[in-house]
N, C-alpha and C positions, 0 to 999 in steps of 0.2 A: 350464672357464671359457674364455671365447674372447676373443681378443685384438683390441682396435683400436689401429689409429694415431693418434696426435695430433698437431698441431704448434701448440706453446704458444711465444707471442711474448712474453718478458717482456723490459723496456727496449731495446727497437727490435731486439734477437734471437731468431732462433727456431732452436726447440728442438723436433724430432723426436723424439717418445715411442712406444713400445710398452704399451697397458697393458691390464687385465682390464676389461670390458665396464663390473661393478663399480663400479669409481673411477675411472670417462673423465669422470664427469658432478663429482665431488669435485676430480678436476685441474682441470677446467676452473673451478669454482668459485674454486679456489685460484691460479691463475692470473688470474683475474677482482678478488679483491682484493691482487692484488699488486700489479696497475695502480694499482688504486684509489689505495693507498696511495703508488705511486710518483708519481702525477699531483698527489697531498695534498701531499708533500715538493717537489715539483717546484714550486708554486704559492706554496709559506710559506716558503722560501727558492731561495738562489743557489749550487746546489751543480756546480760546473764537472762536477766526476768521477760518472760515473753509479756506481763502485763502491760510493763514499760515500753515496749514495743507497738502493744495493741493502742498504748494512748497516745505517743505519737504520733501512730497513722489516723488515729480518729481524730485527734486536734490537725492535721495537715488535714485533713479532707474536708472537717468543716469549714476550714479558714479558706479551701477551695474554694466550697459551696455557696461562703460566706461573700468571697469578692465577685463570683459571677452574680450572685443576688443581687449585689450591689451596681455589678455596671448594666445589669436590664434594668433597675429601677431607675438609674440615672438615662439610659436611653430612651425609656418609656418619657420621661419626665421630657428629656430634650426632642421627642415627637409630637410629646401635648403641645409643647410651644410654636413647634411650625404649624398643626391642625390648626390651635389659635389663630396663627398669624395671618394662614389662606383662609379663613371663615370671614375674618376680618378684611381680607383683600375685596372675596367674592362681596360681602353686605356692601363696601364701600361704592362696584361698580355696580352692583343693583341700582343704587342710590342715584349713578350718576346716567344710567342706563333710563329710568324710571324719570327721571327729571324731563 
């Protein structure tokens, strides 16, 4: 894996990166809506402190993060159930196929 540079400006700083060819195009993305959301915050209120800012958008992005994590693990969960339930259809007519 070969490495590129980056320099990702988030709240009027930049930030010198080393990364895998990989996830240069996902930084950059992620860095692309961090703006976003800081120019969001910046626009619907009056926040002097850029820190105040910066945790805002990182507590909104986790609790993002946080709910789609949560409705694949619920999807996944409600997929195992119908696997089960054709595993259990198929055994059944084996059963009655086999008879």
């Amino acid at each position: 894996m070969s490495e590129v540079s980056l320099k990702i400006e988030i709240a009027n700083k930049e930030y010198p990166l080393k990364v895998t060819k990989e996830d240069a195009d996902i930084i950059e993305k992620a860095a692309s809506l961090i703006k976003g959301k800081i120019a969001e915050f910046d626009k619907a209120y009056t926040v002097p402190d850029k820190k105040d800012v910066l945790a805002m958008v990182f507590l909104q992005t986790v609790s993002e993060y946080m709910k789609q994590d949560q409705k694949k693990t619920e999807e996944i969960s409600r997929l195992q159930g119908l696997l089960d339930e054709l595993n259990e259809m198929i055994k059944q007519h084996q059963q009655k196929v086999g008879q």
